[in-house]
VOGU-3710 file (C-alpha; in Angstrom, 3 decimals, decimal comma):
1> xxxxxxxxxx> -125,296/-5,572/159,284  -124,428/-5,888/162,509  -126,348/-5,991/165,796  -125,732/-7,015/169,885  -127,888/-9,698/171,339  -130,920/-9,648/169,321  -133,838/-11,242/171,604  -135,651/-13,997/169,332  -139,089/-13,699/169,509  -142,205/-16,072/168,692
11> xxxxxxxxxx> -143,504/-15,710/165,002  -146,379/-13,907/163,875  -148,626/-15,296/161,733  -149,984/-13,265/158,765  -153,334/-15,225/159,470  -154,969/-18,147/161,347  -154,713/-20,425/158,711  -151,188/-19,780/157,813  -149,644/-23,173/156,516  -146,916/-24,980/159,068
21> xxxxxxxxxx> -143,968/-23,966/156,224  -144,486/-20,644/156,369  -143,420/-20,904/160,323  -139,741/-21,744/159,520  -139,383/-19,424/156,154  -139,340/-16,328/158,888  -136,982/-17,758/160,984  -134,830/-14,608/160,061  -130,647/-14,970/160,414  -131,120/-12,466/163,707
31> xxxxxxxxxx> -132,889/-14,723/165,556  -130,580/-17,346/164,535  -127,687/-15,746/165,826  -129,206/-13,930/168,842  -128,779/-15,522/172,346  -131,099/-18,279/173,607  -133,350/-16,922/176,074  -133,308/-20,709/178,023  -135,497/-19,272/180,519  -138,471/-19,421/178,711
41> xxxxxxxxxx> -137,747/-23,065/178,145  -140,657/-25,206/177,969  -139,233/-28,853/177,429  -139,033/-30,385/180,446  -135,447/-32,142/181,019  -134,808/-35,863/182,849  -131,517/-36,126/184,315  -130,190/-39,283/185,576  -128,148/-39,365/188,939  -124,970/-41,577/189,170
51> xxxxxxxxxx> -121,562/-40,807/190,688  -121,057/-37,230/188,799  -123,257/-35,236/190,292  -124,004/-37,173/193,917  -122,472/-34,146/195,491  -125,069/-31,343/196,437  -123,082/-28,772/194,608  -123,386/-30,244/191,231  -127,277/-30,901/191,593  -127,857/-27,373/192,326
61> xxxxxxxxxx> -126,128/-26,412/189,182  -128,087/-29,059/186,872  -131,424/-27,339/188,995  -129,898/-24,258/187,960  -129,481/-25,664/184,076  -132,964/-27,191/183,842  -133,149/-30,408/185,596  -136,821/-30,715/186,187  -136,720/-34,549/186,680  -134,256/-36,453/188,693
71> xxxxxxxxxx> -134,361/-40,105/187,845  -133,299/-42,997/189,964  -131,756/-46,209/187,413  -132,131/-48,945/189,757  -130,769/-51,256/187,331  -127,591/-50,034/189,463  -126,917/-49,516/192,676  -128,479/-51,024/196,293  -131,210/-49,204/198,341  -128,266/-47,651/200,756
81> xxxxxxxxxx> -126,814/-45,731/197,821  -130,377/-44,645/196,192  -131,466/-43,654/199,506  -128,620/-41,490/200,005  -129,201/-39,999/196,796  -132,537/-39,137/197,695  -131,602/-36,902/200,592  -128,556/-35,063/198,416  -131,544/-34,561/196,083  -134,252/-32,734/199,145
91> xxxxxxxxxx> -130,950/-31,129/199,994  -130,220/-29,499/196,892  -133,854/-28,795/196,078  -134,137/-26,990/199,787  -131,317/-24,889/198,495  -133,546/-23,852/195,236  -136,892/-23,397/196,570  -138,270/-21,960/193,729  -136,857/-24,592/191,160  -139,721/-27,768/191,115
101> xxxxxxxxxx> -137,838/-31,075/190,571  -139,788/-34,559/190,833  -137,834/-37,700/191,548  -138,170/-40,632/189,331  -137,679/-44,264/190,310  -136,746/-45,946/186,592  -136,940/-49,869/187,515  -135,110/-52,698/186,410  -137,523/-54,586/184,428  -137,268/-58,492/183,030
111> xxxxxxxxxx> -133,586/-58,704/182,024  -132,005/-61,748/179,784  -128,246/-61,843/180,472  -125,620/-64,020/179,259  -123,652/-66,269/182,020  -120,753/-66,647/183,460  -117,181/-67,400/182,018  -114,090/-69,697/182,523  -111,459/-67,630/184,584  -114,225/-64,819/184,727
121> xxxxxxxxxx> -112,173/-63,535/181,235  -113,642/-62,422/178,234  -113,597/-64,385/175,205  -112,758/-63,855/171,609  -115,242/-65,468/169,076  -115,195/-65,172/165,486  -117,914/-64,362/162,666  -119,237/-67,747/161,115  -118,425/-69,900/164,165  -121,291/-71,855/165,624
131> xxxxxxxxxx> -121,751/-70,979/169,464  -124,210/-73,018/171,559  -125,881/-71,334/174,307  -127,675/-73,019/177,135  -130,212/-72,583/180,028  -127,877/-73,728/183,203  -126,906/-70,620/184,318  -124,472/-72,376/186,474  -122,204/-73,594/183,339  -119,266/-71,317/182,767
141> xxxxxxxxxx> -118,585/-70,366/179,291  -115,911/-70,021/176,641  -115,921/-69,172/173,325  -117,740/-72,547/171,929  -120,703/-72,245/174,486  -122,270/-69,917/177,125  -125,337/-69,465/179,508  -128,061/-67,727/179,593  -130,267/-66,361/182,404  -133,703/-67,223/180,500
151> xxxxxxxxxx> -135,228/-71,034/180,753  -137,407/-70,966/177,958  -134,970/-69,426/175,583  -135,419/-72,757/173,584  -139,082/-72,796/173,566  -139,546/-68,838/172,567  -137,501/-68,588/168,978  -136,941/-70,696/165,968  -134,853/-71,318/163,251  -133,767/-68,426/161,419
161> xxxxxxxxxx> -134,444/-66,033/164,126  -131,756/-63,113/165,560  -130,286/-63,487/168,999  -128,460/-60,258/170,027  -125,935/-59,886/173,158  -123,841/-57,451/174,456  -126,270/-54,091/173,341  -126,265/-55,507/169,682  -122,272/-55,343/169,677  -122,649/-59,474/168,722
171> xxxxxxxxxx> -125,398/-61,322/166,722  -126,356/-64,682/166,330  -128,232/-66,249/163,903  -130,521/-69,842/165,452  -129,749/-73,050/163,180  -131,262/-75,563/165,633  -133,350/-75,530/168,784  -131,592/-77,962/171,751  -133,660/-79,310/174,597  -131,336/-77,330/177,204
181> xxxxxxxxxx> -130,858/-74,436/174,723  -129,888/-73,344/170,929  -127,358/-72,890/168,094  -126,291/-70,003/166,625  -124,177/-69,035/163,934  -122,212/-65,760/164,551  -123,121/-63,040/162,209  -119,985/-61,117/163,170  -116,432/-60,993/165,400  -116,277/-59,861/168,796
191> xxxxxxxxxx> -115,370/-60,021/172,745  -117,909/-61,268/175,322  -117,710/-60,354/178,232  -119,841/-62,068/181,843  -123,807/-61,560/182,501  -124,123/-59,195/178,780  -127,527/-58,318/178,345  -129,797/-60,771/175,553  -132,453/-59,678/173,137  -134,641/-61,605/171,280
201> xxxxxxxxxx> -136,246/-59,287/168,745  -139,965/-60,304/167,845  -139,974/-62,701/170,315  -143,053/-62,703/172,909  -140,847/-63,411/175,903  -142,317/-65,006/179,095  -141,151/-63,674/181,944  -143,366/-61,027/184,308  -142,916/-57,532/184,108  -142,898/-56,650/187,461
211> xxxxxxxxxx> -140,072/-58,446/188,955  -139,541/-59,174/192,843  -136,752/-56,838/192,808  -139,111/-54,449/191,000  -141,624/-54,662/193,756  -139,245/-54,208/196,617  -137,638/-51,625/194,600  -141,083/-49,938/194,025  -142,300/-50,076/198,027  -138,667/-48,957/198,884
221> xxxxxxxxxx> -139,231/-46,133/196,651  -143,127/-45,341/198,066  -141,654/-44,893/201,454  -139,042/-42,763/200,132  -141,348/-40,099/198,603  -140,912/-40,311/194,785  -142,957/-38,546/192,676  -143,213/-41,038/189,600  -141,881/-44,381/188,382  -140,686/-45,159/184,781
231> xxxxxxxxxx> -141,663/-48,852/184,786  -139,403/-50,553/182,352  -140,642/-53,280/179,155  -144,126/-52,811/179,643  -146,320/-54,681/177,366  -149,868/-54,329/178,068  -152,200/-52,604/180,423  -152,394/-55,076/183,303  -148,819/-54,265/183,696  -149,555/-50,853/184,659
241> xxxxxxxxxx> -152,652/-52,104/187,022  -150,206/-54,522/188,214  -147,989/-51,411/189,539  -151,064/-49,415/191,114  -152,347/-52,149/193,075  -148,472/-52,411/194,679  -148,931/-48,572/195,000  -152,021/-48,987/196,636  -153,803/-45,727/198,152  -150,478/-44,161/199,380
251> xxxxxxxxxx> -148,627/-44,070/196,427  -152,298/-43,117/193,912  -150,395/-39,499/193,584  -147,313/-40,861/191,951  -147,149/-41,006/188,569  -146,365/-44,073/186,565  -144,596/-43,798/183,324  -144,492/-46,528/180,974  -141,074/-47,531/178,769  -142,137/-49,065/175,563
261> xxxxxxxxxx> -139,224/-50,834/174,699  -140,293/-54,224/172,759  -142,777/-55,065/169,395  -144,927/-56,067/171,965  -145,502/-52,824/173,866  -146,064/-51,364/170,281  -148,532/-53,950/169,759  -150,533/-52,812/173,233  -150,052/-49,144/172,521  -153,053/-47,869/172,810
271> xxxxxxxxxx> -153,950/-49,989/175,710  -150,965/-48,778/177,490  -151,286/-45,572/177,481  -154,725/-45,180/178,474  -153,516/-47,000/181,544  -150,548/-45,178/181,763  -150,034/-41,251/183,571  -146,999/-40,743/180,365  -144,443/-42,494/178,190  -141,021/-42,820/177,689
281> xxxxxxxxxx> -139,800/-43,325/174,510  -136,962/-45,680/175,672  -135,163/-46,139/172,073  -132,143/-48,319/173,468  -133,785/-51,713/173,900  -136,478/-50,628/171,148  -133,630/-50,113/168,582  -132,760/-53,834/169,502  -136,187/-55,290/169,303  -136,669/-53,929/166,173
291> xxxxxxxxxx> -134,897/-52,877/163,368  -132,605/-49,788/164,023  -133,752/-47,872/160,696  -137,097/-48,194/161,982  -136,607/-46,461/165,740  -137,162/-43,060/164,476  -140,726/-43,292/162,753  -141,564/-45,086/165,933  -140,414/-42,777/168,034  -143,141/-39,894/165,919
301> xxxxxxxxxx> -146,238/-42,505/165,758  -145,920/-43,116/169,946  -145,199/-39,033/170,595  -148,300/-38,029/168,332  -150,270/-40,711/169,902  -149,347/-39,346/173,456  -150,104/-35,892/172,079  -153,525/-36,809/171,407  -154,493/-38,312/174,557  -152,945/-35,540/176,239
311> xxxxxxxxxx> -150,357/-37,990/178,316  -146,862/-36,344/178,298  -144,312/-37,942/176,765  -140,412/-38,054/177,321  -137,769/-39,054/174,473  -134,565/-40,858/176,188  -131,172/-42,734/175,349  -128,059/-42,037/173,516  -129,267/-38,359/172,725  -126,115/-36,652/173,905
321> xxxxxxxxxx> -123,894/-39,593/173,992  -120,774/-37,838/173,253  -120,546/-35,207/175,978  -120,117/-38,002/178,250  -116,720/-37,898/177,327  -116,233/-34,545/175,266  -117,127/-31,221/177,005  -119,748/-30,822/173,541  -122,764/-32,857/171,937  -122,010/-33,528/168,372
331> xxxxxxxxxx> -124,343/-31,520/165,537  -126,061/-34,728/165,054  -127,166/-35,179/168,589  -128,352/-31,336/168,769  -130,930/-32,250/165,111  -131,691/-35,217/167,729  -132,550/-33,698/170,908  -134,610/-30,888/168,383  -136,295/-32,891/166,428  -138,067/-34,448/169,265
341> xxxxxxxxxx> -138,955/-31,365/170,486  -140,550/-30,867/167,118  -141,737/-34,419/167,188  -143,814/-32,617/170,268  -142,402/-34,444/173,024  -142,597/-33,088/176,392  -139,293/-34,009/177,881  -135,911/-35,455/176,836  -133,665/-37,613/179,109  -130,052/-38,015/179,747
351> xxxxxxxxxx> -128,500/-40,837/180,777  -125,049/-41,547/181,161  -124,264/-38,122/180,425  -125,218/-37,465/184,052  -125,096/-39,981/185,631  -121,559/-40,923/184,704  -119,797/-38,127/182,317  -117,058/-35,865/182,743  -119,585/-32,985/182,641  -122,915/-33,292/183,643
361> xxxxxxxxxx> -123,490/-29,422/183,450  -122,577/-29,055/180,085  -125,162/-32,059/178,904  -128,215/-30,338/180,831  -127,144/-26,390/179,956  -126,508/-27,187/176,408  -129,570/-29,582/176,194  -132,008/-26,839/177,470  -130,969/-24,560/174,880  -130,947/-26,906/172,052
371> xxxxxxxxxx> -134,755/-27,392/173,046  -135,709/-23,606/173,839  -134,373/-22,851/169,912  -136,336/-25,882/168,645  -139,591/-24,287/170,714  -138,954/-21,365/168,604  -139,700/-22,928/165,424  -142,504/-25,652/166,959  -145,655/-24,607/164,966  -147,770/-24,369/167,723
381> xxxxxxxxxx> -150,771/-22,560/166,384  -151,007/-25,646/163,257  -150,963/-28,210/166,099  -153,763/-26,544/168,173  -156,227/-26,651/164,722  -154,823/-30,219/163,750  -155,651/-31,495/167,635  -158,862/-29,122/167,851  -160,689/-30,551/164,540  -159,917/-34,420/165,936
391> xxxxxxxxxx> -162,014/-33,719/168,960  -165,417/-33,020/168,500  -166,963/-33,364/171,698  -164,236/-32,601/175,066  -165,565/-33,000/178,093  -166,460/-29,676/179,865  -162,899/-29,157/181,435  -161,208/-29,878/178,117  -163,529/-27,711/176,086  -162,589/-24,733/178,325
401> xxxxxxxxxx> -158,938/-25,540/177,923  -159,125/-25,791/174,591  -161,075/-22,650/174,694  -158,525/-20,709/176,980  -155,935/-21,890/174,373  -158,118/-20,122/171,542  -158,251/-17,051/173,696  -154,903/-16,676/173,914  -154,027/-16,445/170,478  -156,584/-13,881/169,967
411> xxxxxxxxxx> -155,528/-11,771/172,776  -151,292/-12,350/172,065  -151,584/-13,820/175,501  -148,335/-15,029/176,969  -149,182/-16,842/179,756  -152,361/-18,897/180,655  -152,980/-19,456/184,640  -154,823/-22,129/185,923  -156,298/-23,045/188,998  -156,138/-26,498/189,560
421> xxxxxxxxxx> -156,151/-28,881/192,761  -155,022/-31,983/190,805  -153,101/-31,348/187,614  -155,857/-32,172/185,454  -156,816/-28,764/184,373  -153,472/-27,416/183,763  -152,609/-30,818/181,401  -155,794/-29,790/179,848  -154,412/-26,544/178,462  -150,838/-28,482/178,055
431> xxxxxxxxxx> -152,643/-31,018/176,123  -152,997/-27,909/173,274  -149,966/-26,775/173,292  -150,265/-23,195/173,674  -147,133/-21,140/172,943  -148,643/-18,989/176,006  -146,727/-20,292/178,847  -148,700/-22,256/181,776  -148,725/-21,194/185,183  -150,650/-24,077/187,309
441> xxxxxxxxxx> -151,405/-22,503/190,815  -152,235/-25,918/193,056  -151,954/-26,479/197,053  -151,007/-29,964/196,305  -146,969/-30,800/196,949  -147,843/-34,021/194,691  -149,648/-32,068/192,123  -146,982/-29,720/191,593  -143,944/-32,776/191,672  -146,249/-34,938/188,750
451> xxxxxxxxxx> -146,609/-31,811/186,563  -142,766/-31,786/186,415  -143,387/-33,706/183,127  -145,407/-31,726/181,023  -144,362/-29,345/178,493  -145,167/-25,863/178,985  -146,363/-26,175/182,536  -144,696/-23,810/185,502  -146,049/-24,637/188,729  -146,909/-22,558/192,326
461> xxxxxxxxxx> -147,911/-23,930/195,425  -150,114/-21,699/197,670  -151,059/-22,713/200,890  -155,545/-22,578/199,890  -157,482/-21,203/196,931  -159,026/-18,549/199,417  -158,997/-15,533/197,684  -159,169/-15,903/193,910  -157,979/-12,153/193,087  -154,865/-12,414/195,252
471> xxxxxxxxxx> -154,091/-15,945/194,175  -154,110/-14,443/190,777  -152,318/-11,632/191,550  -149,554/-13,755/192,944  -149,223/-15,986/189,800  -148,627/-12,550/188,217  -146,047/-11,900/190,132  -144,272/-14,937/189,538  -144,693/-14,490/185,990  -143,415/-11,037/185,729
481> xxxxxxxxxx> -140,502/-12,163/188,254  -139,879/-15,295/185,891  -139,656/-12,455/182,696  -142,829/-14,519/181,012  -145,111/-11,378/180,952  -144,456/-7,735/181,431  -146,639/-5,214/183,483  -149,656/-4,165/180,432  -149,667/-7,696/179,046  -153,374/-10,097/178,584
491> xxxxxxxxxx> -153,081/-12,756/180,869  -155,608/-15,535/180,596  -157,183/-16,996/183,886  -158,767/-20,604/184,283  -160,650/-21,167/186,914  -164,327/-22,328/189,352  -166,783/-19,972/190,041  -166,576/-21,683/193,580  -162,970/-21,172/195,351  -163,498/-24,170/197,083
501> xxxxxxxxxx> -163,426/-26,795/194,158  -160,856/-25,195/191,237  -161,372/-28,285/189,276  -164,862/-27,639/188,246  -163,505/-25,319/186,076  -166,228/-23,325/184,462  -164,830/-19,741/184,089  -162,265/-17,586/181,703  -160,510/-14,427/182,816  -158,791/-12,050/180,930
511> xxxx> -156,739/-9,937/182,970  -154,298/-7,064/182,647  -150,441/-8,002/184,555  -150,311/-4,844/186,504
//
């Protein structure tokens, strides 16, 4: 049988209590070869910025491919180049006014590196050697002994313990602790090359999260208007307090992100991220810190954690490696990027395919699509009963989301607006993962820029919330323009009795899109 651009649809459920496998069983071969409909994307995508896409041109067409998060690595680069990235970036977004796009400063974090070397060449050393490496990070290597950046390196591991260099490319086993440094016997061949990054798996390292360079990178970044920061190995709550009292009052709107990257930010979990706005899943120095096979189970406990609280969540590294280089992802990184969609994150990230690959459209176009076709088969309604019977008593905002979620299904609403002057209402309903669509109406620029995280969330700026019936009548609109609802469709409306203060949200709406 043959047929022309079927349009996939969402799946109908026989009955409320339909179990999660019956969701993929009518997944029918039409919808699996009809088109993607990548507009009605949910997934929120980070893209990093690096030297192929600086031009304007290029970060209108990843705006135009689903960039909803441009992120800042300032691991790289000086202030000169990140602040003329910034202004590319209010250039491009002036040119797609209707496209919201926050900007993300990721920082550097506490970094162990390896020194320098003799003739500044790399060195060849060979599995079963013994290398020594020491604290004086003025001795220049060779292949018998090198430095490293971190002082206590002696005093933080034992006997027995892993040292890994180089992203994991070389590992070292410790046979005996120095008073300047350690022993290790190579566990396999391999070049070294200067200053290669050093991780100590299991080890409690002591060095402070929040780095000098972090906090000049962080007020650089406050008076440079950015919308949220991904602050890199953090391993407990102060950490994140440490961050907002930099902030201060001017910078309480943006939104801080924490990287768990180490056992010891899995350790503080739960602390973290009820200090935390969201999390980043940040699997490269994880998949160091512990062991590799273990990464992806990790990856599910933190995402259904985040779920839960109702902090959004973004999955990042090495998910489209290969298109940094080829003009496609690989099969295996499409399952990835998928799979945490399923997982229920709320954004993925990409890295060096942006930043630095031969085609930086290609990784966000194909990404967005990859996620839209995973939304198709995300059991939304089993996740909304799992998440509903865990809470028994929501505050009054969060019952009414949860509520407005109910009401949705009922009515085979597809979108649900929401009135809200800080975000919180609209993460509410997000928080419940509706497959209804989100439209949060807000007069706040910041609001708008920290919802650019959140899965399922569109967001309008009006200038007041004067005039509820016209406010929702322009949501409509934006809907219908957007192809989320068509003219006769149940749309359900969140919002205060009193115009003035949306957030005491006390009300439900249905109305009809005409």
């Amino acid at each position: 049988k043959s047929f022309t651009n079927p349009k996939p649809t969402y799946f109908k459920k026989k009955n409320m209590n339909s179990k999660p496998g019956d969701f993929f069983e009518r997944y029918s071969l039409q919808q699996i070869l009809a088109d993607t409909e990548v507009f009605r994307r949910k997934t929120k995508i980070v893209c990093t910025i690096g030297p192929a896409c600086w031009n304007t041109e290029t970060l209108c067409g990843m705006l135009d491919n689903g960039m909803t998060v441009a992120r800042l690595n300032f691991s790289h680069g000086d202030h000169k180049v990140h602040g003329e990235t910034i202004d590319k970036l209010r250039d491009a977004f002036k040119q797609r006014k209707e496209t919201q796009c926050a900007i993300m400063l990721d920082t550097k974090g506490p970094e162990i590196r390896t020194g320098f070397l003799k003739d500044g060449k790399a060195v060849e050393i060979e599995k079963g050697q013994t290398l020594e490496i020491c604290t004086d990070y003025d001795f220049k290597g060779d292949n018998t002994k090198i430095a490293c950046s971190y002082k206590s390196l002696p005093k933080s591991v034992k006997v027995g313990q892993i040292i890994l260099m180089a992203d994991g490319s070389i590992s070292g086993k410790v046979t005996e602790i120095l008073a300047d440094g350690v022993k290790v016997e190579l566990l396999n061949s391999a070049k070294l090359g200067e200053r290669k990054n050093m991780n100590l798996p299991g080890v409690i390292v002591d060095l402070p999260t929040i780095t000098e360079k972090d906090e000049d990178d962080i007020l650089f970044g406050l008076k440079r208007g950015i919308d949220m920061i991904a602050a890199s190995f953090i391993r407990k709550a102060s950490d994140i307090e440490t961050i907002r009292d930099l902030l201060g009052p001017k910078g309480s709107h943006i939104k801080i992100i924490a990287k768990i990257e180490n056992q010891e930010g899995l350790e503080n979990y739960d602390e973290i991220l009820k200090a935390a706005d969201g999390i980043m899943v940040a699997r490269g120095d994880l998949g160091m810190e512990i062991p590799v096979e273990k990464v992806f189970i990790a990856q599910k406990w933190m995402i259904k954690k985040a779920n839960e609280a109702g902090k959004p969540v973004v999955t990042a590294t090495q998910m489209f490696e290969s298109i940094i280089k080829n003009p496609r992802p690989t099969r295996a990184e499409c399952s990835d990027v998928a799979n945490a969609v399923l997982d229920g994150t709320d954004a993925v990230m990409l890295s060096g395919e942006t930043a630095n690959g031969d085609y930086p459209l290609n990784a966000v176009g194909i990404m967005a699509k990859v996620c839209r076709e995973a939304e198709l088969v995300y059991n939304y309604w089993g996740f909304y009963r799992d998440i509903k019977e865990k809470i028994a008593h929501p505050p009054t905002e969060e019952a009414v989301a949860a509520a407005a979620v109910q009401l949705s299904y009922e009515m085979k609403s597809k979108v649900i607006i929401a009135m809200t002057e800080t975000g919180r209402q609209a993460r509410y309903i997000a928080k419940y993962k509706p497959s209804a669509h989100i439209v949060a109406v807000s007069t706040d620029e910041h609001v708008i820029k920290g919802l650019c995280v959140s899965r399922g969330i569109t967001s309008l700026r009006v200038p007041s919330f004067q005039g509820n019936e016209a406010l929702i009548e322009y949501a409509i609109k934006h809907a219908k323009t957007h192809d989320l609802i068509k003219t006769g469709d149940q749309v359900i409306v969140v919002q205060g009795i009193q115009e003035e203060d949306p957030e005491e949200t006390n009300l439900l709406k249905i109305v009809s899109a005409n």
